[in-house]
Structures are given as structure tokens and as C-alpha cells.
mmCIF file of the C-alpha atoms, coordinates in Angstrom:
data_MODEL
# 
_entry.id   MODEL 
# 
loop_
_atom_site.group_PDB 
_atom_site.id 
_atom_site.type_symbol 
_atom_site.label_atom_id 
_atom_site.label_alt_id 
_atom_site.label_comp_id 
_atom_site.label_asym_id 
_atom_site.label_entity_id 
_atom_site.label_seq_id 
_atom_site.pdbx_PDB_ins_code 
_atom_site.Cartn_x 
_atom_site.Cartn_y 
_atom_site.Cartn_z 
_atom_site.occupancy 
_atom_site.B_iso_or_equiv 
_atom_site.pdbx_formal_charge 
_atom_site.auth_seq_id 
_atom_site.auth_comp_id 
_atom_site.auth_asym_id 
_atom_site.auth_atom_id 
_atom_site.pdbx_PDB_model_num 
ATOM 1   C CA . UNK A 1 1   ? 151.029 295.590 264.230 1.00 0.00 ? 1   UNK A CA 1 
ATOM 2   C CA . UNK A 1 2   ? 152.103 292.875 266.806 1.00 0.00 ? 2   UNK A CA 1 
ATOM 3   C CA . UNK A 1 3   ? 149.386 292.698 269.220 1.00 0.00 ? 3   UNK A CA 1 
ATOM 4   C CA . UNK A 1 4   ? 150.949 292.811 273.329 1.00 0.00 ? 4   UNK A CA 1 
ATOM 5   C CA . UNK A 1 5   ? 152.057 289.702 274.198 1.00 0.00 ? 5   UNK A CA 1 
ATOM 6   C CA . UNK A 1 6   ? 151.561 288.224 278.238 1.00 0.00 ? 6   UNK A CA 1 
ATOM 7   C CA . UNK A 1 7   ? 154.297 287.544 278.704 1.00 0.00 ? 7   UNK A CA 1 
ATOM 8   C CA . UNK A 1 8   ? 157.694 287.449 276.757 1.00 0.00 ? 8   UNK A CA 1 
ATOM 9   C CA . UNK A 1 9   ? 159.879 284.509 277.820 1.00 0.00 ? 9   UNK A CA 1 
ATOM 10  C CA . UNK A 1 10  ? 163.021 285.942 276.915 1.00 0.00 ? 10  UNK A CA 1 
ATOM 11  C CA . UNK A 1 11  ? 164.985 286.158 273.532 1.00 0.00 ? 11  UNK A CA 1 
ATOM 12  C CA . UNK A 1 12  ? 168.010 284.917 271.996 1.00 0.00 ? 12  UNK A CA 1 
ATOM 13  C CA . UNK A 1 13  ? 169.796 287.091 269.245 1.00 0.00 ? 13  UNK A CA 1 
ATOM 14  C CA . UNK A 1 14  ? 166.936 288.585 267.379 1.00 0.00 ? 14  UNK A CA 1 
ATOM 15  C CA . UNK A 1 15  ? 164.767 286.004 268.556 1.00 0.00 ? 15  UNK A CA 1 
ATOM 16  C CA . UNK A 1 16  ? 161.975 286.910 270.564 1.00 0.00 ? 16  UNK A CA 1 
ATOM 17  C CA . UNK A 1 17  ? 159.487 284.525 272.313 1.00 0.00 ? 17  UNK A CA 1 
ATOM 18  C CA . UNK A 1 18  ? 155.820 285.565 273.617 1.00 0.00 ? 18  UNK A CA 1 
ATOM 19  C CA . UNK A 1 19  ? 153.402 283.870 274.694 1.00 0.00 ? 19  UNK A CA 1 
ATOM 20  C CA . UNK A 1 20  ? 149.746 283.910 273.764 1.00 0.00 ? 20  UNK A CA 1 
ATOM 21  C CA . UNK A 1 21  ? 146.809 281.977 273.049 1.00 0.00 ? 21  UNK A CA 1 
ATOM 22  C CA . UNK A 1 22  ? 146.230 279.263 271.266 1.00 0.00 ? 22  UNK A CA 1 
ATOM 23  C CA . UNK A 1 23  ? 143.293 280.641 269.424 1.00 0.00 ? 23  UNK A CA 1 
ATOM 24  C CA . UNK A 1 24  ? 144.748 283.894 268.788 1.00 0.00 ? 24  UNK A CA 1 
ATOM 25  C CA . UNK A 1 25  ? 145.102 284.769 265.027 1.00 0.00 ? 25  UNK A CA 1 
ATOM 26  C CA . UNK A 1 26  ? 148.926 285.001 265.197 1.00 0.00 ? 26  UNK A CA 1 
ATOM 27  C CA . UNK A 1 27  ? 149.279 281.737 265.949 1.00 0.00 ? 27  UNK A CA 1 
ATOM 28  C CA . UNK A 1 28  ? 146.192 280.053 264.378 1.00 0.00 ? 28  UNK A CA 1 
ATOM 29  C CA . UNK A 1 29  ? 148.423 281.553 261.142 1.00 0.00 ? 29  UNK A CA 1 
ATOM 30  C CA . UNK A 1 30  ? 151.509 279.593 261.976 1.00 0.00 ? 30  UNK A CA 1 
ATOM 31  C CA . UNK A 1 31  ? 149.017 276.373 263.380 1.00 0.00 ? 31  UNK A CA 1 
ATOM 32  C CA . UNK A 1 32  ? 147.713 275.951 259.395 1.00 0.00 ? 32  UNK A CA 1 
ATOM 33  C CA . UNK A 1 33  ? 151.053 277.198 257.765 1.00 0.00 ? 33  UNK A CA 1 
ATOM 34  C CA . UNK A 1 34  ? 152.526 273.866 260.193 1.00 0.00 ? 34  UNK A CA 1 
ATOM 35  C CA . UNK A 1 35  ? 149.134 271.906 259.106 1.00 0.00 ? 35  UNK A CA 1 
ATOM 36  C CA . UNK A 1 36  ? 149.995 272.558 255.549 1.00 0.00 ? 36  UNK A CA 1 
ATOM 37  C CA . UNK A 1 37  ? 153.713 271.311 255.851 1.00 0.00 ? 37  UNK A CA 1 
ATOM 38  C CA . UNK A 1 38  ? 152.712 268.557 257.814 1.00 0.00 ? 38  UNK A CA 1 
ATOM 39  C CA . UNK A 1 39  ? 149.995 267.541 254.818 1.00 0.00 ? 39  UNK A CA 1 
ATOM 40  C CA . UNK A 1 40  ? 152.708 268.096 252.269 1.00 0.00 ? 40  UNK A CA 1 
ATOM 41  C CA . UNK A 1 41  ? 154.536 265.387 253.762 1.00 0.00 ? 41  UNK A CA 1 
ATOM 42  C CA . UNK A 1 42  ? 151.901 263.093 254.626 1.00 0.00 ? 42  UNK A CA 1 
ATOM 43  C CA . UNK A 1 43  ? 148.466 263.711 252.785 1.00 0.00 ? 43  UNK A CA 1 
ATOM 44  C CA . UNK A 1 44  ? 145.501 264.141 254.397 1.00 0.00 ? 44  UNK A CA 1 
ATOM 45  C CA . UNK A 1 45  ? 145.322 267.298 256.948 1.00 0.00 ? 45  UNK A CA 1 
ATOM 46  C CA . UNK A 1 46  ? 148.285 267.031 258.248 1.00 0.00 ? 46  UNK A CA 1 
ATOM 47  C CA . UNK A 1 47  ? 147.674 266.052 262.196 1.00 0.00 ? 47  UNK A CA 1 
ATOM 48  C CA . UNK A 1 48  ? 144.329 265.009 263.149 1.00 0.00 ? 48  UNK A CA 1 
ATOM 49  C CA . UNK A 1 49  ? 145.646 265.011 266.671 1.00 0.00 ? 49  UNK A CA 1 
ATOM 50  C CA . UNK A 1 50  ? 142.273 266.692 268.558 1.00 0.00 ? 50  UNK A CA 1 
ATOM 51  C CA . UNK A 1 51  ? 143.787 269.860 270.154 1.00 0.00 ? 51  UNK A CA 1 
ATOM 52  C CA . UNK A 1 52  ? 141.563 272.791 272.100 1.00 0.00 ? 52  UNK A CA 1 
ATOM 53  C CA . UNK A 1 53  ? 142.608 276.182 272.740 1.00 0.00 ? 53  UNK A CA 1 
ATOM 54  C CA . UNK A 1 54  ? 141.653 275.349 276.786 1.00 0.00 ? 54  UNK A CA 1 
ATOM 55  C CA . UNK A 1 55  ? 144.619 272.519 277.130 1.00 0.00 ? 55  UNK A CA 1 
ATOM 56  C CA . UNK A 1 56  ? 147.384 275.458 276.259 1.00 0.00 ? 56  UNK A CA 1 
ATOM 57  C CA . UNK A 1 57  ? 146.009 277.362 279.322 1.00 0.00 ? 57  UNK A CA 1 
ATOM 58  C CA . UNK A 1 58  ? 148.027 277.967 282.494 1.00 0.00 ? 58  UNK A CA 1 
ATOM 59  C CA . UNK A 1 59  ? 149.118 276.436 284.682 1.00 0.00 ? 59  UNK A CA 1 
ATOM 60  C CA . UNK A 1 60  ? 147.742 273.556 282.127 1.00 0.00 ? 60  UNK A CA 1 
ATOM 61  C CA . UNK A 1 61  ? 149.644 274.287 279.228 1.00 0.00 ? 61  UNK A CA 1 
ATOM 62  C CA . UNK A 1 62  ? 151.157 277.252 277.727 1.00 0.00 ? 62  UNK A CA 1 
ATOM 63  C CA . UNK A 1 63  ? 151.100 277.824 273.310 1.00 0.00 ? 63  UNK A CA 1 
ATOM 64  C CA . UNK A 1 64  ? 154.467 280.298 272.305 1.00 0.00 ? 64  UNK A CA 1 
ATOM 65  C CA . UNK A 1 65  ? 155.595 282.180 269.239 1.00 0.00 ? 65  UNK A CA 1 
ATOM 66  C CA . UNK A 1 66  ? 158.590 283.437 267.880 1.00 0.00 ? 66  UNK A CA 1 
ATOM 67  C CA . UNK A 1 67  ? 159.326 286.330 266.233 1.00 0.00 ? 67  UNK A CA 1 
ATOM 68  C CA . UNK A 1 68  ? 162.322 286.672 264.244 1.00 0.00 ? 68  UNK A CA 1 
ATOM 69  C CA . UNK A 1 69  ? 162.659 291.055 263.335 1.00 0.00 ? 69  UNK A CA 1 
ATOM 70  C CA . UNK A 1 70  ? 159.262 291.804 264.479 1.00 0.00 ? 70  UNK A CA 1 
ATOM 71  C CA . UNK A 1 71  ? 157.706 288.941 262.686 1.00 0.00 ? 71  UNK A CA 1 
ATOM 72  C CA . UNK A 1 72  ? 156.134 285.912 263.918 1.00 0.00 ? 72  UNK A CA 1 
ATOM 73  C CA . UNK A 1 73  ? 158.188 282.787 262.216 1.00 0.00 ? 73  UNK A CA 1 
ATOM 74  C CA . UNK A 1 74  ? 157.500 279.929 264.472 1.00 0.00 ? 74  UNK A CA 1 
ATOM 75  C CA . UNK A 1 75  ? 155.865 278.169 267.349 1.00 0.00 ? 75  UNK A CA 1 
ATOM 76  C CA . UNK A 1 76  ? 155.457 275.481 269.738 1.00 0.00 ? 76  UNK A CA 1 
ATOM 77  C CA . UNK A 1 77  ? 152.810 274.743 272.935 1.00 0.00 ? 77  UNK A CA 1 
ATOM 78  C CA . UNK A 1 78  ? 152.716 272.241 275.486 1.00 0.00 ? 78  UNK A CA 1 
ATOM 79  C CA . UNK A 1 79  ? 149.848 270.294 277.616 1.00 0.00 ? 79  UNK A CA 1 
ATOM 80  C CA . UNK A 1 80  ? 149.442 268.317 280.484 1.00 0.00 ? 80  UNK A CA 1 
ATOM 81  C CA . UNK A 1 81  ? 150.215 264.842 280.002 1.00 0.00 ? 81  UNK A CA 1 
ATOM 82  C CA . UNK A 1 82  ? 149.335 263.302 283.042 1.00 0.00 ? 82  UNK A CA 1 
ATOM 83  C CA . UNK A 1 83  ? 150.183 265.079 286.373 1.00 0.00 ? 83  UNK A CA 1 
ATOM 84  C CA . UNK A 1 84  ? 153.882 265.767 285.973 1.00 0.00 ? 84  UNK A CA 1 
ATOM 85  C CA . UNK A 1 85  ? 154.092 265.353 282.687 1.00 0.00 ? 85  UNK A CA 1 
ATOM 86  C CA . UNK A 1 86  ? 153.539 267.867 279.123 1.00 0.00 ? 86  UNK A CA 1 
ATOM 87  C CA . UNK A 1 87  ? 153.274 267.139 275.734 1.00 0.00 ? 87  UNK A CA 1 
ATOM 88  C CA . UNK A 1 88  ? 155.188 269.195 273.218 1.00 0.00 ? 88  UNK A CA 1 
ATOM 89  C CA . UNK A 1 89  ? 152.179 270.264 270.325 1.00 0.00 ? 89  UNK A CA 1 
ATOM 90  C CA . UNK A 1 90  ? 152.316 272.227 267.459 1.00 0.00 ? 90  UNK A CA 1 
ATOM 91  C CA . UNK A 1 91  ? 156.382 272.941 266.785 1.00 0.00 ? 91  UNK A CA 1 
ATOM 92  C CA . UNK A 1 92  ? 156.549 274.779 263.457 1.00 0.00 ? 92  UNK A CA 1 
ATOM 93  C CA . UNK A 1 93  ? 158.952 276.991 262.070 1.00 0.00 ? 93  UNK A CA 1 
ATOM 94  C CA . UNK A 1 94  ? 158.407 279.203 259.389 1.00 0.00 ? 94  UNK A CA 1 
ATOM 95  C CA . UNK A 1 95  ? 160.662 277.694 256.027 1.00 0.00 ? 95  UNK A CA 1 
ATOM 96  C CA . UNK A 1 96  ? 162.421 281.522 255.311 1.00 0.00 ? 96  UNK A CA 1 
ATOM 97  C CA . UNK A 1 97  ? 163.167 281.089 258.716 1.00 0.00 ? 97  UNK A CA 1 
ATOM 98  C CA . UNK A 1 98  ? 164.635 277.398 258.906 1.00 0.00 ? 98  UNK A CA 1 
ATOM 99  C CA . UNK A 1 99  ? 168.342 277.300 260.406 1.00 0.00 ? 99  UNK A CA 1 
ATOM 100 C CA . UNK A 1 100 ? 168.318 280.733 262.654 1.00 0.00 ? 100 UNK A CA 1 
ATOM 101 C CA . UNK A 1 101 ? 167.706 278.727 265.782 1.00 0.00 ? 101 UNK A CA 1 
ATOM 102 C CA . UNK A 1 102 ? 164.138 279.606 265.727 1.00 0.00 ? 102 UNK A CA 1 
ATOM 103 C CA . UNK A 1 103 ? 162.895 275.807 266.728 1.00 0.00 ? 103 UNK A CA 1 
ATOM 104 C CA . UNK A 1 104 ? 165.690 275.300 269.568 1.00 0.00 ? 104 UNK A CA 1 
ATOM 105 C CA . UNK A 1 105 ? 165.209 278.761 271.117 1.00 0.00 ? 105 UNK A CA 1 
ATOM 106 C CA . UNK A 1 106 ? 161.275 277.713 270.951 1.00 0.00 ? 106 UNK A CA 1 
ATOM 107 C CA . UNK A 1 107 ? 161.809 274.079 272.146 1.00 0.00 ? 107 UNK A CA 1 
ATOM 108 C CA . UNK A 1 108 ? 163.812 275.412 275.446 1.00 0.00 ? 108 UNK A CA 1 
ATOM 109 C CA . UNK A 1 109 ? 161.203 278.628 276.011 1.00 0.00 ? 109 UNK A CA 1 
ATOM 110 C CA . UNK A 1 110 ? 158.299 275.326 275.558 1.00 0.00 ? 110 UNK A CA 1 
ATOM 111 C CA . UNK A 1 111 ? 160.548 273.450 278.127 1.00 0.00 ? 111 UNK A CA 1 
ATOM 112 C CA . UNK A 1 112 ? 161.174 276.418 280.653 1.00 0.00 ? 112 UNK A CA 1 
ATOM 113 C CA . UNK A 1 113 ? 157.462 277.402 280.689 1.00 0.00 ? 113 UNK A CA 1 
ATOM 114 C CA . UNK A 1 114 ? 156.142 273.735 281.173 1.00 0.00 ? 114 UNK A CA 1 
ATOM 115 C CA . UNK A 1 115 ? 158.884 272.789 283.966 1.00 0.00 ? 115 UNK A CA 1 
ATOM 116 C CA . UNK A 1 116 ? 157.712 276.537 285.584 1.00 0.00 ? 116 UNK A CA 1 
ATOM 117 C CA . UNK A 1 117 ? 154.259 274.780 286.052 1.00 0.00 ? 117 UNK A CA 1 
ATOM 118 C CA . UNK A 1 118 ? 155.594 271.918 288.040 1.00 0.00 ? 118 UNK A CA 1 
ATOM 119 C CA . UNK A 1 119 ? 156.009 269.421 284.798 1.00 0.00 ? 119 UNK A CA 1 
ATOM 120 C CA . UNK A 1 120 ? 158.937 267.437 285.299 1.00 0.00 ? 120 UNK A CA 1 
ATOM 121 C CA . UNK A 1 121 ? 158.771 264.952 281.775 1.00 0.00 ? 121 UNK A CA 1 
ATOM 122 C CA . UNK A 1 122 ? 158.480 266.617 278.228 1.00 0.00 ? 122 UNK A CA 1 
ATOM 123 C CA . UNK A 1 123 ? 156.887 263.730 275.457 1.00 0.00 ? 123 UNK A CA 1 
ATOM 124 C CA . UNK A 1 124 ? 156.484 264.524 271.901 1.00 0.00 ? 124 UNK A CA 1 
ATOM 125 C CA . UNK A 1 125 ? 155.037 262.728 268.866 1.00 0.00 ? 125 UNK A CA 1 
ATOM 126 C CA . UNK A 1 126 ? 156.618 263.187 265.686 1.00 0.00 ? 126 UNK A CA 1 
ATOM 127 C CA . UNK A 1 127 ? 156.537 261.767 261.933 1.00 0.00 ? 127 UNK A CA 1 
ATOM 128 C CA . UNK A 1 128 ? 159.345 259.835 260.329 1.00 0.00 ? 128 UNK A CA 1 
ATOM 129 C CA . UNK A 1 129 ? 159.140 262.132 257.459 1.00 0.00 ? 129 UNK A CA 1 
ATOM 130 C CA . UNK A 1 130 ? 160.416 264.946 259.219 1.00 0.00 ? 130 UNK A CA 1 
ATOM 131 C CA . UNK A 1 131 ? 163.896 264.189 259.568 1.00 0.00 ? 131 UNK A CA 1 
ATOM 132 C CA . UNK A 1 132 ? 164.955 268.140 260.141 1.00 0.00 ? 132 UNK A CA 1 
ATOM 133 C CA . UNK A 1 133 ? 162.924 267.582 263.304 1.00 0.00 ? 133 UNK A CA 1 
ATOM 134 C CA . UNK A 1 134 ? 163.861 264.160 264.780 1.00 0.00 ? 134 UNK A CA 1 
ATOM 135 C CA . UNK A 1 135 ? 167.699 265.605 264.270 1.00 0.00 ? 135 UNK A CA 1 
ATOM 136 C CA . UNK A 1 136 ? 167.084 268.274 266.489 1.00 0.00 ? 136 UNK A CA 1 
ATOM 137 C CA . UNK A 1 137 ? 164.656 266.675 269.082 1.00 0.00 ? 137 UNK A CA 1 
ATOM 138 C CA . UNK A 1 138 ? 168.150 263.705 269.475 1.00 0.00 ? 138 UNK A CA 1 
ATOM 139 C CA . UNK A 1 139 ? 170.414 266.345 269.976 1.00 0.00 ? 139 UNK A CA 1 
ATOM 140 C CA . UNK A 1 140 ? 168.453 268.262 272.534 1.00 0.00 ? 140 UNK A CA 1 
ATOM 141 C CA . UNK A 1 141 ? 168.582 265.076 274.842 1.00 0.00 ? 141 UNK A CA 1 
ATOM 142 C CA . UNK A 1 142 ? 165.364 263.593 273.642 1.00 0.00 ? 142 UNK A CA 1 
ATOM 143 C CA . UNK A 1 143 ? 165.252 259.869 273.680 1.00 0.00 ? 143 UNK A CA 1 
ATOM 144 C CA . UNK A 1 144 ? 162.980 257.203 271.860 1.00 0.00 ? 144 UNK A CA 1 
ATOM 145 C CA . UNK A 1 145 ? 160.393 256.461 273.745 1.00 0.00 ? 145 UNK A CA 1 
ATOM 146 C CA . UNK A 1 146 ? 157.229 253.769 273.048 1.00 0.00 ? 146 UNK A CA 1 
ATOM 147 C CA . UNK A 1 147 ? 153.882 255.327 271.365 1.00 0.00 ? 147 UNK A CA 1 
ATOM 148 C CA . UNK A 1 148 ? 151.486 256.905 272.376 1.00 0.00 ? 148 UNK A CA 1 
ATOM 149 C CA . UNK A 1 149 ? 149.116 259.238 272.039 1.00 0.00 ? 149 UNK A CA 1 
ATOM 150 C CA . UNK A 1 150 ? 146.800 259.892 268.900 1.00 0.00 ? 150 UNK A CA 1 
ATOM 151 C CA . UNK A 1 151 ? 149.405 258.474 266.631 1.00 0.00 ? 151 UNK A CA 1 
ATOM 152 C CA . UNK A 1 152 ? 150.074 255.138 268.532 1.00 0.00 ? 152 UNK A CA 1 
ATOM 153 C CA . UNK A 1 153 ? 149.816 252.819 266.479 1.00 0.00 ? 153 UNK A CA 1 
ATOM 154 C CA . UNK A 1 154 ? 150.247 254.714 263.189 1.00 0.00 ? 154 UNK A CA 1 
ATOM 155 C CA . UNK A 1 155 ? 153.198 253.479 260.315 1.00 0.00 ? 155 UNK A CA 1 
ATOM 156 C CA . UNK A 1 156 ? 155.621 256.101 261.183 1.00 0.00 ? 156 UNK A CA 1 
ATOM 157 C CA . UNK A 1 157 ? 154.862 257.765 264.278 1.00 0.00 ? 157 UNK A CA 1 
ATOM 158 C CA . UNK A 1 158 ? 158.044 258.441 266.173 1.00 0.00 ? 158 UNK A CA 1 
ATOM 159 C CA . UNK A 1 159 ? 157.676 259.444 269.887 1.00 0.00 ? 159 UNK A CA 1 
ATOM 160 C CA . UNK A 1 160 ? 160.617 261.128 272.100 1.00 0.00 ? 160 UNK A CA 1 
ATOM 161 C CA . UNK A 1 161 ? 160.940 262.074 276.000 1.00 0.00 ? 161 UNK A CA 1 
ATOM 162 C CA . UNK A 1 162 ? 163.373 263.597 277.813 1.00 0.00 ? 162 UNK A CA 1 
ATOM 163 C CA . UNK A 1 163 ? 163.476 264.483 281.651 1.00 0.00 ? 163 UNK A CA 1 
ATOM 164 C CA . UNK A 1 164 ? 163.218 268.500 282.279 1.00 0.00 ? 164 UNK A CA 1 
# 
């Protein structure tokens, strides 16, 4: 049983889009299922970004999941980055789920809720091993942008922005 979401950001198709909190076990599920991919592509743990459940808090941050029939398949948070800036964290979509528009119909409910909180810059860091991901963060408007973050000044960190 799904437990009652917050706050459902709206859906797209069959998509559906709540949002919840970070810690909650629906999407500390999809956190280590994106973990796991993540380590599968790069060794180690994954992302050893340091993350707490408080910076995906209102009107801080916000932490969403999809559900695709009833199920949750993806999700995708944000946190301040600075004053009028957030950070896209956490983007994962389930693999059975891969190519239903699950991570662009997260990535725009992520961008509504951040700009609803007065955020007016979106930043991202990403791996050059996910190539599925860097495809769709280009054609959503995201640009290159100069490291930062955790992953600065790691071989293969790849960091985007893009105005909201």
C-alpha cells in the first residue's frame, strides 16, 4: 500500500509525482537501487556526495517520486545551493521503467517545485559514464557549466545549469 503522499505535483500519462521525504522508506528504496547503479558504473558506493534528509525540506529543498501504475519507479530532489540557487540530487529511474518519460516528467516536477520556493538557477553534477543522463539533461536546456560541488575535481565529473 502507497502510503499518502503531501502533496502530488501533478502527473503526466500514467505518471504520477508525490512528494515526500527524503528519509521515507519509499524513497530510501529507490536512493540505494540509484546507489547501486551508480556503483555499477563506477565502483565504490556509488556517490559519496554527503546528503541529509533536513536539506530536502521546504522551502529548502523538496525530494519527489514517481510512480508509474501505482508503483514507485523513480526519483529526483533538490537543495539550496546558495540563495537563489538548487541543486538537482538523487535522479534515478527505475531500469523496467527506462524510456516512459519517467526522468523528464521528474526533472520538470524537481524544477517546478524548486522555482515555487523562489530558486531561480537549477545545477547538477553528473558522471561521464552515464550517457542516458547527460543526453537528457542537454536536451532539457541544461548547459556545461564549471565544477563544483563534492565531485569538483574528480576524473569525470560533468556539471550542468540551466536558468528556471
Amino acid at each position: 500500500m502507497t502510503p499518502p503522499a503531501r502533496r502530488i505535483l501533478g502527473t503526466v500519462s500514467e505518471i504520477e509525482i508525490r512528494v515526500v521525504r527524503f528519509d521515507a522508506p519509499v524513497a530510501q528504496q529507490l536512493i540505494r537501487a540509484a546507489l547501486a547503479d551508480l556503483a555499477t558504473r563506477y565502483g565504490g558506493t556509488g556517490d559519496d556526495t554527503p546528503v541529509a534528509a533536513s536539506e530536502f525540506e521546504p522551502p529548502h529543498g523538496a525530494f519527489l517520486v514517481a510512480y508509474l501504475a501505482g508503483e514507485p519507479v523513480g526519483c529526483g530532489g533538490w537543495r539550496s545551493h546558495g540563495t537563489d540557487t538548487a541543486e538537482l540530487k538523487r535522479m534515478y529511474t527505475a531500469p523496467a521503467a527506462r524510456g516512459r518519460g519517467v526522468a523528464r516528467t521528474v526533472l520538470a516536477a524537481v524544477e517546478r517545485s524548486a522555482r515555487e520556493q523562489g530558486r531561480k538557477r537549477m545545477v547538477l553534477e553528473c558522471g561521464d559514464k552515464q550517457p542516458e543522463a547527460i543526453a537528457m539533461y542537454a536536451s532539457a536546456g541544461y548547459d556545461r557549466i564549471p565544477n563544483f560541488g563534492f565531485y569538483k575535481d574528480a576524473e569525470g565529473c560533468v556539471s550542468f545549469g540551466r536558468t528556471l
